[in-house]
Backbone as CSV, one residue per row, in Angstrom:
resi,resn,N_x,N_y,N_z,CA_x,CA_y,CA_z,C_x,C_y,C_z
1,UNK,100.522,33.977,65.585,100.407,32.936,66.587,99.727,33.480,67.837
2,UNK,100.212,34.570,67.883,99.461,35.364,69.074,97.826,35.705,69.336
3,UNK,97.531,36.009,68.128,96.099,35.755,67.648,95.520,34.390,67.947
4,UNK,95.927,33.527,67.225,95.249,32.443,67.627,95.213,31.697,69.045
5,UNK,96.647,32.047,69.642,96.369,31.768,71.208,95.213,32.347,72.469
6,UNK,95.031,33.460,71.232,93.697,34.365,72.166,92.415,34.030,71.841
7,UNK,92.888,33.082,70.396,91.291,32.994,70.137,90.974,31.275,70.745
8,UNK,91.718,30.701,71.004,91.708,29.591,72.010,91.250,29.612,72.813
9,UNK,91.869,30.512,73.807,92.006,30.950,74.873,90.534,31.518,75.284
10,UNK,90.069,32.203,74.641,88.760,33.087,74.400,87.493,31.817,74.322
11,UNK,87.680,31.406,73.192,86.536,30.176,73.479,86.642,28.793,74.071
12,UNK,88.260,28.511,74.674,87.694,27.275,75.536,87.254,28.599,77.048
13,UNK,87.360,29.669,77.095,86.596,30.577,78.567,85.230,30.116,78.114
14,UNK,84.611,30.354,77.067,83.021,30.405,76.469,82.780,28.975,76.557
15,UNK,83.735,28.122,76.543,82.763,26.544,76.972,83.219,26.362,77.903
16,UNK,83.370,26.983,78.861,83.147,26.642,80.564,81.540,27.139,80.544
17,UNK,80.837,27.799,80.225,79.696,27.994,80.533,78.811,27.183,80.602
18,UNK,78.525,26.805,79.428,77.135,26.041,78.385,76.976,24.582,79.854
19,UNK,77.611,23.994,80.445,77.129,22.832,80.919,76.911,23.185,82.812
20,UNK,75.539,23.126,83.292,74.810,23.657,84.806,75.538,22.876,85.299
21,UNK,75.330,21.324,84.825,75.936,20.539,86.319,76.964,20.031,86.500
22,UNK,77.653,20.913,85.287,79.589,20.669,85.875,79.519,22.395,86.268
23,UNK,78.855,23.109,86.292,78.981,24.952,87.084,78.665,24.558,88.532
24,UNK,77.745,23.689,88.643,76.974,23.487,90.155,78.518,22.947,90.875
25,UNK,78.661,21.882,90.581,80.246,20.930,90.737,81.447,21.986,90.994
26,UNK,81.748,23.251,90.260,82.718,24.025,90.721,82.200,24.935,91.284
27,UNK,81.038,25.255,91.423,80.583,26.921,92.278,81.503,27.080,93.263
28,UNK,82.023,28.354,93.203,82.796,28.671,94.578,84.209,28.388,94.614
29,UNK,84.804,27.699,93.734,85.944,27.572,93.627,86.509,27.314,92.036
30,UNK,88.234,27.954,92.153,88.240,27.616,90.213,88.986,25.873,90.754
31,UNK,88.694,25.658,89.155,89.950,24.198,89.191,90.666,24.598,88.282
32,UNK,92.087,24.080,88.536,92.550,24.196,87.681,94.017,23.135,87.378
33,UNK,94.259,22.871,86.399,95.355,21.582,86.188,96.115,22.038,85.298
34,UNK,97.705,21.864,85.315,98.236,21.535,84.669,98.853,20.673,83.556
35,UNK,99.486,20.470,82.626,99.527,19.027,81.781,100.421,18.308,82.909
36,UNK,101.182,18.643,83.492,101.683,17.558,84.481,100.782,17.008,85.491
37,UNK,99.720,17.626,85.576,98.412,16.909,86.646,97.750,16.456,85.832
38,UNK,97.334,16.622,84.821,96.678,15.491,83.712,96.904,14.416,83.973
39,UNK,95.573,13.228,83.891,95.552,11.674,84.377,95.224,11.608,82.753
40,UNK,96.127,10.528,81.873,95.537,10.674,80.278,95.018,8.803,80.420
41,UNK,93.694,8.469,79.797,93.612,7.220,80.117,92.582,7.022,78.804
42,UNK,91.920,6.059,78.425,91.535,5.405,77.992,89.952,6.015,77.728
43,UNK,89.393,6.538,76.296,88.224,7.089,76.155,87.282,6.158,76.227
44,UNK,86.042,5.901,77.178,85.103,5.023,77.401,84.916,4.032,76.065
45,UNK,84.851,5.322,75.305,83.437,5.115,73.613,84.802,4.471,72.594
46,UNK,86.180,4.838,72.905,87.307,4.085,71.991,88.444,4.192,72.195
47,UNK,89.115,3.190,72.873,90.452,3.072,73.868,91.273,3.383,73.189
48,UNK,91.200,4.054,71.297,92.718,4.256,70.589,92.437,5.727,70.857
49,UNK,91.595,6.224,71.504,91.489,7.730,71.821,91.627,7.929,73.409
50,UNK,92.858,8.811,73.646,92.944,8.938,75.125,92.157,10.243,75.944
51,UNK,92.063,10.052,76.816,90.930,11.621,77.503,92.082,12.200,78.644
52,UNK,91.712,13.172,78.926,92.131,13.915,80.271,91.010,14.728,80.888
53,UNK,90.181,14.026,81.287,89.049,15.036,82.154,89.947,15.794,83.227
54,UNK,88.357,16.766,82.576,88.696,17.956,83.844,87.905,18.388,84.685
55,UNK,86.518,17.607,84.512,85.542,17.854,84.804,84.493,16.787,84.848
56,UNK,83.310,16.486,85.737,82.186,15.657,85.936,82.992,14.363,85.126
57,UNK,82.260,13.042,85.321,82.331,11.711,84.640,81.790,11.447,83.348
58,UNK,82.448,10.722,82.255,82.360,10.667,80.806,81.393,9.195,80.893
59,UNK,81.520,8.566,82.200,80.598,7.600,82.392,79.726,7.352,82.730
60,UNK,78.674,8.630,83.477,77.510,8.785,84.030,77.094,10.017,83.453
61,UNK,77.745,10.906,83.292,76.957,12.006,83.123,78.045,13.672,82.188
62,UNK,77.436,14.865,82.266,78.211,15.540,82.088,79.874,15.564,82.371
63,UNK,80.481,16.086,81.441,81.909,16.198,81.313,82.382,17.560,80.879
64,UNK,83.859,17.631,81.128,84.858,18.325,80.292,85.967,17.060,80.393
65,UNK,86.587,17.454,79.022,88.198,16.713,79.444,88.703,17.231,77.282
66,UNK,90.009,16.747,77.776,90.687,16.780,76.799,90.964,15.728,75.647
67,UNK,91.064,15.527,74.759,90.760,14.250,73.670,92.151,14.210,72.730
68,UNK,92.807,13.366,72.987,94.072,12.812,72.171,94.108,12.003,70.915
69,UNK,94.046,11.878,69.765,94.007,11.094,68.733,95.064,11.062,67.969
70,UNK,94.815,10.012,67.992,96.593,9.554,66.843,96.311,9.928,65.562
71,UNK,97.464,10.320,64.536,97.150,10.980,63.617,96.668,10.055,62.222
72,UNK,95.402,9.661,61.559,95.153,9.521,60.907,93.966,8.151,61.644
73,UNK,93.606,8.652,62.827,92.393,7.967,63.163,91.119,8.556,62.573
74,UNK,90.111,7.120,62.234,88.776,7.167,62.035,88.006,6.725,62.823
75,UNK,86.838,7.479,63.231,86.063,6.696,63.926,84.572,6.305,62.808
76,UNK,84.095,5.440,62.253,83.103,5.040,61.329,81.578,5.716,62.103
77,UNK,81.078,6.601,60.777,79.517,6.864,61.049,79.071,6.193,62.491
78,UNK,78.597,7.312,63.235,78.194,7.377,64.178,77.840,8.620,64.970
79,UNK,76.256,8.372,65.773,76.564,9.416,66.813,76.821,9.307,68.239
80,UNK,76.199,9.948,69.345,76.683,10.417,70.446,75.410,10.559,71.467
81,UNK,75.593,9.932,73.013,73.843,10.404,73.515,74.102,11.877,73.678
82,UNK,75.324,12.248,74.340,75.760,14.076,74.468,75.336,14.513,73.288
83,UNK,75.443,15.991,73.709,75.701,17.306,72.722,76.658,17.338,73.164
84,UNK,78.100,18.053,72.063,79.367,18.335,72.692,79.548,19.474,71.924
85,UNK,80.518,20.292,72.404,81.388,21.498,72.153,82.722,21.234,71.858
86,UNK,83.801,21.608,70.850,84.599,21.074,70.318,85.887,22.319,70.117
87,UNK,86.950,22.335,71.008,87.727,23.342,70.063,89.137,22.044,69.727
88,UNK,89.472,22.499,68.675,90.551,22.107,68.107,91.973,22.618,68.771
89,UNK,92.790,21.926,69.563,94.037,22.614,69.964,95.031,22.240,69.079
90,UNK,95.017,21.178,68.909,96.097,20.748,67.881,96.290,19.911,66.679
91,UNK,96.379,20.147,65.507,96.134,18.663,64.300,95.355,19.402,63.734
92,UNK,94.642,18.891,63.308,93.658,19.003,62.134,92.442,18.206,62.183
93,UNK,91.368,18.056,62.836,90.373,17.817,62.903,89.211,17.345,61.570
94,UNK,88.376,16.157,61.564,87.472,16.440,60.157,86.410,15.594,60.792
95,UNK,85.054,16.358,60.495,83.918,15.436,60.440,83.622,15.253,59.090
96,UNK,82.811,14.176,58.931,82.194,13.923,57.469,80.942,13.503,57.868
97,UNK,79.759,14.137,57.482,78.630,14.515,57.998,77.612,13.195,57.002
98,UNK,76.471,12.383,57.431,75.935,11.504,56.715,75.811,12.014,55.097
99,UNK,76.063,13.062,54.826,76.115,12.936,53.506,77.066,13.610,52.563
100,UNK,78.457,12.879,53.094,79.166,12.605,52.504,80.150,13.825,52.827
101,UNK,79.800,14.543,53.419,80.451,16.272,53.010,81.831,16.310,54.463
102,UNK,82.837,16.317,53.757,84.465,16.407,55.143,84.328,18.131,55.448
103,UNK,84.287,18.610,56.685,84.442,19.488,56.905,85.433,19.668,57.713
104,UNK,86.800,20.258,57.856,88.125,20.168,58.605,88.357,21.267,59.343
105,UNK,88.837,21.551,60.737,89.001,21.861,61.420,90.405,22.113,62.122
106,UNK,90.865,23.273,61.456,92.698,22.919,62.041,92.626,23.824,63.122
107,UNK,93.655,23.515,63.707,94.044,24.730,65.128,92.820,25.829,65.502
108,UNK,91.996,26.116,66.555,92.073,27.100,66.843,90.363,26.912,66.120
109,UNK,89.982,26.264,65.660,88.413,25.644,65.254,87.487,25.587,66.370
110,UNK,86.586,25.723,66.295,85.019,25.134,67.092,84.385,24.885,66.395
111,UNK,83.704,23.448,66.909,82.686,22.942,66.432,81.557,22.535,67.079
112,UNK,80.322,21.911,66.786,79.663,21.443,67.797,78.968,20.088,67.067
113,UNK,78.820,19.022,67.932,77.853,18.072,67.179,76.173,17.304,68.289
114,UNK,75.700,17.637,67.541,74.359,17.645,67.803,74.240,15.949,68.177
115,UNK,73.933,15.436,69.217,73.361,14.178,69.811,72.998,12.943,69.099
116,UNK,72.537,13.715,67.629,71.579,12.964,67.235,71.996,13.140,65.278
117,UNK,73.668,13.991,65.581,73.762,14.146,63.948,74.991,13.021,63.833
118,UNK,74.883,12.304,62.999,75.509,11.180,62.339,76.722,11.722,61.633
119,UNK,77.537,11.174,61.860,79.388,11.714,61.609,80.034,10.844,61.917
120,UNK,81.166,11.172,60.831,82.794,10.298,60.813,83.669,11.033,61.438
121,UNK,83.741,10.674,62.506,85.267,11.690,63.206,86.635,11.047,62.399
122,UNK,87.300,12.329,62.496,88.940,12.070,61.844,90.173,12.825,61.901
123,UNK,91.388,12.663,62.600,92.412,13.299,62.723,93.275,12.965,61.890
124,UNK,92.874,14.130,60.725,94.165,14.294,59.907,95.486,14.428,59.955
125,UNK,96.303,13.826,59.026,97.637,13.288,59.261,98.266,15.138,59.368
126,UNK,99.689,15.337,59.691,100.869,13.935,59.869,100.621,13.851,61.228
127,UNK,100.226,14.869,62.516,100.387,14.421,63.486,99.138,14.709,64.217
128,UNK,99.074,14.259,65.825,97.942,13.972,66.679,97.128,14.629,66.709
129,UNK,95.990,14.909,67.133,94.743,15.916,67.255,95.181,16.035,68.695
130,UNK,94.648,16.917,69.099,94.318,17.561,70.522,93.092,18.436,70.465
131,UNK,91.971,17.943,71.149,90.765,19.017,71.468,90.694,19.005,72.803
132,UNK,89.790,20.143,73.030,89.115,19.894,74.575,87.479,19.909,74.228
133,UNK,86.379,19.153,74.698,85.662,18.832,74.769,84.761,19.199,76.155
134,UNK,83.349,20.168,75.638,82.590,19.634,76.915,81.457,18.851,76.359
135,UNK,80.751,17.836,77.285,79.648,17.253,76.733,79.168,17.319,77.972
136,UNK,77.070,17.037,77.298,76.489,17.518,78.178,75.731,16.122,78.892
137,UNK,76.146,14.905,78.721,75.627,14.112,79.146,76.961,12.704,79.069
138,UNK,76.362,11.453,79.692,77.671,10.215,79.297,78.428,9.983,78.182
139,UNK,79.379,9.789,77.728,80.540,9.862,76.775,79.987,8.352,76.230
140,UNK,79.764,8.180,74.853,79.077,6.459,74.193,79.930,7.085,72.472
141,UNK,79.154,6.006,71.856,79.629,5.542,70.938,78.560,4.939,69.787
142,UNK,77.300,5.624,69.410,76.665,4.521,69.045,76.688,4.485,67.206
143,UNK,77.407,3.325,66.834,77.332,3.019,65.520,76.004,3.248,64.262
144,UNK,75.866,3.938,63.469,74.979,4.303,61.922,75.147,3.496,61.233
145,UNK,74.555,2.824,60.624,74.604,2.136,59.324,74.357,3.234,58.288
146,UNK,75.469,3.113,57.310,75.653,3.884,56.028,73.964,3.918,55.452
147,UNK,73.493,4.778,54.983,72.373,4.369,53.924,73.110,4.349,52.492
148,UNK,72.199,3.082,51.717,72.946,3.095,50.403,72.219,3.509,49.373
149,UNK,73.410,3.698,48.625,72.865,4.495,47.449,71.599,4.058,46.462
């Protein structure tokens, strides 16, 4: 367990980097929150997913925040205008990539999804997902049509 708390620990440090204009936004000072200072509310792109930013707006522009999913949510083919960075804190995580392929993600995972790559998000049962998330642009939602066979 100890291991994996470091390896958490280790790469949500490595995605504080990757995004300039949430670095510009803290230069000079750390932030930092507790889960009791956590505001948990309503994800722009799908209100059965809750956020806890921690960082820049999910509605204009660059972000960090934290991502809550109930356990055995889908979100249907789709991508994203962001690039995002993905660690898994809690649950079990799965994309299923346009062709067809589930790739799962339990505890202690990183992932990344590309702007423009088409995916089924999914929090495997029995209980909630928890990630933290940075993205590098507004938080959306935009629906794929399946191609058929």
């Amino acid at each position: 367990m100890k291991r994996l708390t470091q390896t958490i620990v280790a790469t949500l440090i490595g995605l504080a980097v990757p995004v300039a204009a949430l670095q510009a936004a803290d230069a000079g000072k750390p932030v930092t929150m507790t889960p009791e200072q956590m505001t948990w509310v309503p994800n722009p792109a799908n209100p059965a997913v809750s956020m806890a930013v921690t960082s820049g707006d999910p509605n204009t522009g660059p972000f960090r925040a934290f991502h809550k999913f109930a356990a055995g949510f889908t979100a249907p083919l789709h991508t994203h205008t962001a690039n995002t960075q993905i660690v898994v804190i809690k649950g079990t995580m799965a994309m299923v990539g346009a062709d067809g392929k589930e790739m799962k993600f339990p505890p202690g995972s990183f992932y990344t999804q590309p702007n423009t790559y088409p995916h089924v998000t999914k929090c495997l049962g029995p209980s909630e997902c928890l990630v933290y998330m940075v993205a590098d642009a507004k938080w959306d939602l935009k629906p794929v049509e399946a191609k058929k066979k």
